[in-house]
C-alpha positions as CSV (number, residue, x, y, z in Angstrom):
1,X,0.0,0.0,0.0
2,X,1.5,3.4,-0.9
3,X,1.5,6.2,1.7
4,X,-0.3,9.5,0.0
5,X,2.2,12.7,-0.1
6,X,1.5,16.1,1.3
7,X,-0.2,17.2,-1.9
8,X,-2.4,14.1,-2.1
9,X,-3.3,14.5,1.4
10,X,-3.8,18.6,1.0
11,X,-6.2,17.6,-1.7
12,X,-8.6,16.1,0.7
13,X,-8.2,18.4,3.6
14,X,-8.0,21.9,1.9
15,X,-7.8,23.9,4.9
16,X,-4.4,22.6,6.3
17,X,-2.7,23.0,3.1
18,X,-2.4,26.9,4.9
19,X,0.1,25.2,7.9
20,X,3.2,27.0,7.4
21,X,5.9,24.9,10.0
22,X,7.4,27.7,11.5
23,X,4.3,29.6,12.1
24,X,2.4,29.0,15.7
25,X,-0.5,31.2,14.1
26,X,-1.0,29.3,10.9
27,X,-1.8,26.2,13.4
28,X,-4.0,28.0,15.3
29,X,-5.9,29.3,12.4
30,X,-6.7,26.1,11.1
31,X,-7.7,24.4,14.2
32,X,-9.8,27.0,15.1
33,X,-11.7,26.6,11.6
34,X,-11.9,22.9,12.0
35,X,-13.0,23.5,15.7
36,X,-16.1,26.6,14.2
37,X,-17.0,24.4,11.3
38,X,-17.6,21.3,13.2
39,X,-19.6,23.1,15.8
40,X,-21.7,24.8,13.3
41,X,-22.4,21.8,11.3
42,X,-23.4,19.7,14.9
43,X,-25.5,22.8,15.5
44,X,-27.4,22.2,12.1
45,X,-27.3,18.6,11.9
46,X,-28.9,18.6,16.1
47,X,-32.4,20.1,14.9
48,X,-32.6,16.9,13.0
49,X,-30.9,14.6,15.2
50,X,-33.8,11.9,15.5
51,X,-33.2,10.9,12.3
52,X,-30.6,8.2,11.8
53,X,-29.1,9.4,8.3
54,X,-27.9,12.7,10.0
55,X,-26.9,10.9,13.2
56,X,-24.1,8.8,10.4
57,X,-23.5,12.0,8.8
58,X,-22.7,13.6,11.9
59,X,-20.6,10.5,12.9
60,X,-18.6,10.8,9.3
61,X,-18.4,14.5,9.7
62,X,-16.6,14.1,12.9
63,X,-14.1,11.7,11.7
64,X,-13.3,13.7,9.2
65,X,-12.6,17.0,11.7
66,X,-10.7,14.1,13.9
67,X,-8.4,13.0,11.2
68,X,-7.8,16.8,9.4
69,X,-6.8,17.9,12.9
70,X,-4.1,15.4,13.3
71,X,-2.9,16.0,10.2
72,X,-2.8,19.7,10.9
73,X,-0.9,19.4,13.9
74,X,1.6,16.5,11.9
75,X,2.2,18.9,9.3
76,X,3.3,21.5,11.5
77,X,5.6,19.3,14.0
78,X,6.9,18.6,10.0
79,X,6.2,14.8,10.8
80,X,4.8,14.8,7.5
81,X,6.6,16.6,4.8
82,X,6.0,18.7,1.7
């Protein structure tokens, strides 16, 4: 199995493409936008919790934060490179 690059990786989580490895603020910035847009979407996606297709899109949605968070905070300790 090949390990996806940076780029590939960028590709799929747009936001942390902006981490710049010496740059505290560039970290920040991105975390907080992972951090607003998840709780906006659970905010949205609550009014309809009931129903069990938003309860799995809420489920995917958070994986998704989870894993462009830790890639966030791997591309700035340069764990992952360009």
């Amino acid at each position: 199995m090949k390990i996806p690059s940076s780029k590939e990786l960028d590709r799929y989580f747009p936001v942390s493409a902006y981490i710049r490895p010496t740059l505290i603020q560039s970290l920040l910035i991105v975390l907080a936008i992972y951090i607003v847009g998840a709780a906006l979407i659970h905010f949205v996606l609550g009014i309809f919790h009931p129903i069990l297709i938003i309860r799995i899109i809420r489920w995917i949605v958070d994986v998704y934060i989870t894993l462009g968070i830790i890639y966030s905070i791997l591309k700035y300790l340069q764990i992952i490179k360009r």
